[in-house]
N, C-alpha and C positions, 0 to 999 in steps of 0.2 A: 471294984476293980479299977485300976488306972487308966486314967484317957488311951495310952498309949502301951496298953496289954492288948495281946488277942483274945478274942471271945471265942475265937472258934479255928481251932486248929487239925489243916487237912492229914486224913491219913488214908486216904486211898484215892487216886484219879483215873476214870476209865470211862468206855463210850457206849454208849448201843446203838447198834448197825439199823434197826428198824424197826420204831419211824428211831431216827438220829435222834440222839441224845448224849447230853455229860455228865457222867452219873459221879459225884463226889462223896465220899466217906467222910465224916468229920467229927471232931470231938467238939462239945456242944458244954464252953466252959461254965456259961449263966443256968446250966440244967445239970449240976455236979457233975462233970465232967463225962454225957453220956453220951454215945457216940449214933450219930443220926446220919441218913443217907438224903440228897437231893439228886434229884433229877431233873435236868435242866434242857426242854425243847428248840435242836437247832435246825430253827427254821428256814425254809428256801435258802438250806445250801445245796451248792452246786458244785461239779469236777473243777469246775474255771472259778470258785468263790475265791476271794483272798482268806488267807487261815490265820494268816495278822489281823484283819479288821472284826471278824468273828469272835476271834478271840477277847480281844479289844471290849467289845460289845458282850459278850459273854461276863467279862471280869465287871464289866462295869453294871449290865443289869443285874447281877446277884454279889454288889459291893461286899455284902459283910463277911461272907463264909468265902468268897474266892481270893480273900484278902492275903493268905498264906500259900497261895495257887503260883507259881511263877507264869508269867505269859508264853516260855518257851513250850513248859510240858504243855497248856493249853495247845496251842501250833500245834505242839505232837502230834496229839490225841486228835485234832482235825483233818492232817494229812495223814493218818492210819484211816480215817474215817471218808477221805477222798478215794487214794488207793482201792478202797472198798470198792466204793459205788463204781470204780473204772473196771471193777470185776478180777480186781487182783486177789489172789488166795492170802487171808490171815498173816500167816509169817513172812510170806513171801515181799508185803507191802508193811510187816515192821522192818523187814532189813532195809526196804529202799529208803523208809523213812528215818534210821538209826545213819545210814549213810547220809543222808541229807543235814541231820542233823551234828555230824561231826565232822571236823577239819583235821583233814590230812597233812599230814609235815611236806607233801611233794605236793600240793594243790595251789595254784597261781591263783591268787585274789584278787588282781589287778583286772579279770578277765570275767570277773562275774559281776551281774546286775546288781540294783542299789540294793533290792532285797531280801537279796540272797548277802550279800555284801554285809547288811547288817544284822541279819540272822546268826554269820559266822561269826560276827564281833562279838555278841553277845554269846555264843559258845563259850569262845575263850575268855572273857569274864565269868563267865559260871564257872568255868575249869579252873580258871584263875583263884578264883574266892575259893571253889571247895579244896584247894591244896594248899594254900596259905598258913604258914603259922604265922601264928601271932602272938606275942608276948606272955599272952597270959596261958598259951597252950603249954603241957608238960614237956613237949621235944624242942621246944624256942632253944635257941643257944644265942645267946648274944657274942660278938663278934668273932663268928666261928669263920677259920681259916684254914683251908685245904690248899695240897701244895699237888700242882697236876704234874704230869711227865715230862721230865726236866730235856727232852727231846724237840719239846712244841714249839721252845726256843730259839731252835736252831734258826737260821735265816734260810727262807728257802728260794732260791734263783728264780724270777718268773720270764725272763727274755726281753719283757718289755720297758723294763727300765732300767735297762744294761746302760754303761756307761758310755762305752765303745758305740752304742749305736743312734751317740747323741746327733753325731752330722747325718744320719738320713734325712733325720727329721725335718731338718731344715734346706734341704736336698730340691 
């Protein structure tokens, strides 16, 4: 295989409530493609643990099989697994965590911590990448040109840089 193939690619991510665990599915390319489960013990976490640094630590002490893992769904699967321990019911703490993890078109960024701040960034880079065509995709169209509603033109009056009300200004 090539330096720079994977040997092991995930097909299932999920958790166990107790004791805590990150139970990964994976196809196991150096053993003909046979697909193996790990279970992976997280230890002294807590409601207040960070689910960045866990994670973090998680990818890093099981380097070769969590190599196809993104760091976000890891996050995920920690704060379903926080939510838990706070004595939230199951779905109830995947919604709050599916909200957490997605950015609203009305939600102020300017107003949230660094954490959360960069949690959202990296949403829309994930969002970003999985909607992107790219050249070599069958729907690419190279210089594809839409013509929007010849109304949006129009010029529209806003009051505040009327002309007539150049002398207040200076009033």
């Amino acid at each position: 295989m090539d330096a720079g193939e994977e040997n092991y690619i995930s097909k299932k991510c999920g958790i166990r409530f107790s004791p805590p665990a990150l139970i990964l599915v994976y196809e196991d390319k150096v053993r003909n493609n046979e697909l193996r489960k790990r279970v992976m013990p997280i230890r002294n976490f807590r409601t207040s643990s960070s689910v960045n640094f866990v994670a973090q630590d998680l990818k890093l002490r099981h380097e070769k099989i969590m190599q196809s893992v993104s760091t976000m769904q890891v996050e995920k699967m920690l704060r379903v697994l926080q939510e838990h321990m706070k004595g939230t019911e199951l779905l109830e703490a995947v919604q709050i965590v599916s909200k957490e993890f997605s950015v609203g078109s009305d939600e102020d960024l300017n107003k949230l911590g660094d954490d959360v701040l960069r949690r959202k960034k990296e949403i829309m880079d994930q969002t970003f990448k999985k909607n992107q065509i790219k050249p070599q995709d069958p729907e690419f169209v190279y210089d594809k040109q839409i013509d929007f509603d010849q109304n949006a033109n129009e010029k529209v009056e806003s009051g505040w840089d009327a002309e007539d009300n150049d002398d207040l200004f200076w009033n």
